[in-house]
Residue, then its C-alpha position, 0 to 999 in steps of 0.5 A: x500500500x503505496x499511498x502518495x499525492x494524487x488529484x482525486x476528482x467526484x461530480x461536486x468536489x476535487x480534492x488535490x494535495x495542500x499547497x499555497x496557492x489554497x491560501x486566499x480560499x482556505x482563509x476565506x471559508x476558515x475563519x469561523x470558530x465553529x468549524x474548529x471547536x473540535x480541531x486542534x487550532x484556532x479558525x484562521x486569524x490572518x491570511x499569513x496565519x494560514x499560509x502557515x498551517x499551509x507550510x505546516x501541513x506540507x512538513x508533516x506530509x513530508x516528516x510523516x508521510x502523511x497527505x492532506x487534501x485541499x477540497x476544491x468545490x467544481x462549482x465554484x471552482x475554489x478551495x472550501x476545506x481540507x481532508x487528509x489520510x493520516x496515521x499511515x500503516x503501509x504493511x499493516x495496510x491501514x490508514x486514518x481518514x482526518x483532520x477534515x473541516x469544511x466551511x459553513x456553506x459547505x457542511x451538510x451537503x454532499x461535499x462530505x459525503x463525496x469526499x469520504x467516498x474519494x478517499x475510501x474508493x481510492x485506498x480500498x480499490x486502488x492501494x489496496x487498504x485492508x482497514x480505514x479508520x475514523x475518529x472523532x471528539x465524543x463532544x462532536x455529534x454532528x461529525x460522530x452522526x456523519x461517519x456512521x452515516x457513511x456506515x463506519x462502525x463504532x469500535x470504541x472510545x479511547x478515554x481522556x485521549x488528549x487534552x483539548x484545546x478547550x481543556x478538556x479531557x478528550x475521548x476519541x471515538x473510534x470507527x473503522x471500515x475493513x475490506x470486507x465491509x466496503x462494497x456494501x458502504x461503496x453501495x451505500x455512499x453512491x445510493x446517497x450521491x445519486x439521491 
C-alpha cells in the first residue's frame, strides 16, 4: 500500500494535495470558530496565519508521510476545506481518514459525503487498504452522526485521549471500515450521491 499525492476528482468536489496557492480560499471559508471547536487550532486569524498551517501541513506530509487534501468545490471552482489520510500503516495496510473541516456553506451537503467516498474508493480499490479508520471528539455529534452515516462502525472510545484545546479531557471515538465491509458502504455512499 503505496499511498502518495494524487488529484482525486467526484461530480461536486476535487480534492488535490495542500499547497499555497489554497491560501486566499482556505482563509476565506476558515475563519469561523465553529468549524474548529473540535480541531486542534484556532479558525484562521490572518491570511499569513494560514499560509502557515499551509507550510505546516506540507512538513508533516513530508516528516510523516502523511497527505492532506485541499477540497476544491467544481462549482465554484475554489478551495472550501481540507481532508487528509493520516496515521499511515503501509504493511499493516491501514490508514486514518482526518483532520477534515469544511466551511459553513459547505457542511451538510454532499461535499462530505463525496469526499469520504474519494478517499475510501481510492485506498480500498486502488492501494489496496485492508482497514480505514475514523475518529472523532465524543463532544462532536454532528461529525460522530456523519461517519456512521457513511456506515463506519463504532469500535470504541479511547478515554481522556488528549487534552483539548478547550481543556478538556478528550475521548476519541473510534470507527473503522475493513475490506470486507466496503462494497456494501461503496453501495451505500453512491445510493446517497445519486439521491
Amino acid at each position: 500500500m503505496n499511498a502518495q499525492p494524487i488529484t482525486l476528482g467526484g461530480e461536486h468536489v476535487r480534492l488535490e494535495p495542500i499547497g499555497p496557492q489554497h491560501a486566499e480560499d482556505l482563509f476565506r471559508v476558515g475563519t469561523d470558530e465553529t468549524i474548529w471547536r473540535f480541531l486542534a487550532r484556532p479558525a484562521f486569524a490572518s491570511l499569513d496565519d494560514t499560509q502557515a498551517w499551509i507550510r505546516d501541513c506540507i512538513a508533516r506530509n513530508e516528516r510523516e508521510g502523511r497527505i492532506q487534501f485541499t477540497v476544491v468545490h467544481l462549482a465554484d471552482e475554489r478551495a472550501i476545506g481540507c481532508t487528509g489520510y493520516h496515521d499511515i500503516d503501509r504493511s499493516n495496510r491501514s490508514l486514518e481518514i482526518g483532520m477534515t473541516w469544511y466551511g459553513t456553506e459547505y457542511q451538510r451537503t454532499a461535499v462530505n459525503t463525496e469526499c469520504k467516498y474519494l478517499l475510501l474508493r481510492h485506498a480500498f480499490d486502488d492501494l489496496g487498504a485492508l482497514r480505514i479508520c475514523l475518529k472523532a471528539d465524543h463532544r462532536n455529534l454532528r461529525s460522530r452522526r456523519a461517519i456512521e452515516r457513511i456506515g463506519a462502525i463504532r469500535e470504541g472510545m479511547l478515554r481522556n485521549h488528549r487534552i483539548a484545546r478547550d481543556g478538556v479531557n478528550r475521548h476519541s471515538v473510534y470507527y473503522s471500515i475493513i475490506d470486507s465491509e466496503w462494497p456494501a458502504v461503496r453501495v451505500r455512499l453512491q445510493a446517497i450521491l445519486t439521491k
